[in-house]
C-alpha positions in Angstrom: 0.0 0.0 0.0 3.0 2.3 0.8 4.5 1.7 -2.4 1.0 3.0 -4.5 0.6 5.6 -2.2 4.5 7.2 -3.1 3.7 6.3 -6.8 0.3 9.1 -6.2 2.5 11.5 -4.3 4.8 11.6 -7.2 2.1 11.6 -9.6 1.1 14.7 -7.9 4.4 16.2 -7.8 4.3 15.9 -11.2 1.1 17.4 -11.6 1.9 20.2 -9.7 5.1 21.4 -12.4 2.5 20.5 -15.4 0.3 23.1 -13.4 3.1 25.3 -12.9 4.4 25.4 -16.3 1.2 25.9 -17.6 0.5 29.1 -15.3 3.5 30.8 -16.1 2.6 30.7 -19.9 -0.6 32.6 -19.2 -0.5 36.1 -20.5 0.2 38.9 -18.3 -3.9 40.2 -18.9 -6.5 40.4 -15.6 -8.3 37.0 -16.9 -4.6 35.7 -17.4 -3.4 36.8 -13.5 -6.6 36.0 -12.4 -6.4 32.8 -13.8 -2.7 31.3 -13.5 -3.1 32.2 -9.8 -6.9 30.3 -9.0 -4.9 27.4 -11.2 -1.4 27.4 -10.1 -3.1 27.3 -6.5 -5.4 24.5 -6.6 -3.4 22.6 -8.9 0.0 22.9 -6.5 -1.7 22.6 -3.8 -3.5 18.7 -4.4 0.2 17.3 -4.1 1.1 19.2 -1.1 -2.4 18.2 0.8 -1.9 14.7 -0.5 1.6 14.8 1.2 -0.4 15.6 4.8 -3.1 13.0 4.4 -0.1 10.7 4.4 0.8 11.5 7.7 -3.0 12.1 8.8 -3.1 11.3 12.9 -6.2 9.3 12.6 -8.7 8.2 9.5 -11.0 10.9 10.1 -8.0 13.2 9.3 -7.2 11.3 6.5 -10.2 12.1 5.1 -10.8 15.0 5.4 -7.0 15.6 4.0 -8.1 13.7 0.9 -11.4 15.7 0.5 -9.5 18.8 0.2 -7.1 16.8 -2.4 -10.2 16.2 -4.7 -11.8 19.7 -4.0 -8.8 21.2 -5.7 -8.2 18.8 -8.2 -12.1 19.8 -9.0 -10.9 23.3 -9.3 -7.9 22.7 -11.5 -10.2 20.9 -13.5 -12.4 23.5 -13.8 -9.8 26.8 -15.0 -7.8 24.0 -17.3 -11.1 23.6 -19.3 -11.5 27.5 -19.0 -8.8 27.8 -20.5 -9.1 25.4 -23.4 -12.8 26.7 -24.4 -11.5 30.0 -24.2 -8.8 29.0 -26.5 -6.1 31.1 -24.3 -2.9 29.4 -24.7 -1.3 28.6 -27.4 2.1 25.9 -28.1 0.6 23.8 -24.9 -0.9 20.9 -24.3 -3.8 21.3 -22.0 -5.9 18.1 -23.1 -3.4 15.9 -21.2 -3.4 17.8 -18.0 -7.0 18.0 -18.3 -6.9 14.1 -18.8 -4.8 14.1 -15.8 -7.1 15.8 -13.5 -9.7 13.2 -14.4 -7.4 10.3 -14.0 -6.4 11.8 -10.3 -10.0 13.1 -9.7 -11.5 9.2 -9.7 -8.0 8.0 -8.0 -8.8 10.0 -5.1 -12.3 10.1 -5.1 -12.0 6.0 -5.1 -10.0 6.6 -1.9 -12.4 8.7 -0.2 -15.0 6.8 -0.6 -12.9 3.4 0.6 -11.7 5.2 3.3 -15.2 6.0 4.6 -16.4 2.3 4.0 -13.3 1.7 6.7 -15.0 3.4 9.2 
């Protein structure tokens, strides 16, 4: 279980730099500020949380962690397909972070709900 559980944390990790190489190609607009800061937050910040339900002090913790882990993953979800309607950035590939997000969105929403069954 340890070793999936580092394979998701890098996953994450690596998440978080698609995230963050995607936000500092935004243009310098409002709507681009606005948005490579709502994205660049949510999107680093799944890994990190992730990171703390690891070392969660009870499985009520956990979850709750790993609630906040798919809230912002929602997010992220949300401004990446923002950004691909609105046809914003250009040179990047921002159908396979969005597949991402989905992939890591059922990951972690299959672990919520296993870890409530647990209870």
């Amino acid at each position: 279980m340890e070793e999936k559980a580092n394979q998701l944390a890098e996953r994450l990790l690596d998440y978080g730099v698609g995230i963050f190489k995607l936000a500092t190609k935004l243009e310098a607009s409002l709507p681009g500020k606005h948005i490579a800061g709502q994205l660049f937050r949510a999107g680093t910040s799944a890994g990190a949380n992730y990171e703390e339900a690891c070392g969660a002090e009870s499985r009520a913790d956990f979850i709750h962690k790993v609630q906040i882990v798919l809230k912002e993953l929602r997010e992220s979800h949300y401004w990446l397909r923002l950004l691909l309607k609105s046809d914003t950035v250009q040179n990047f590939n921002i159908d396979s972070l969005i597949e991402e997000t989905k992939q890591l969105i059922n990951i972690i929403a299959k672990s919520v709900i296993t870890a409530k069954k647990k209870k």
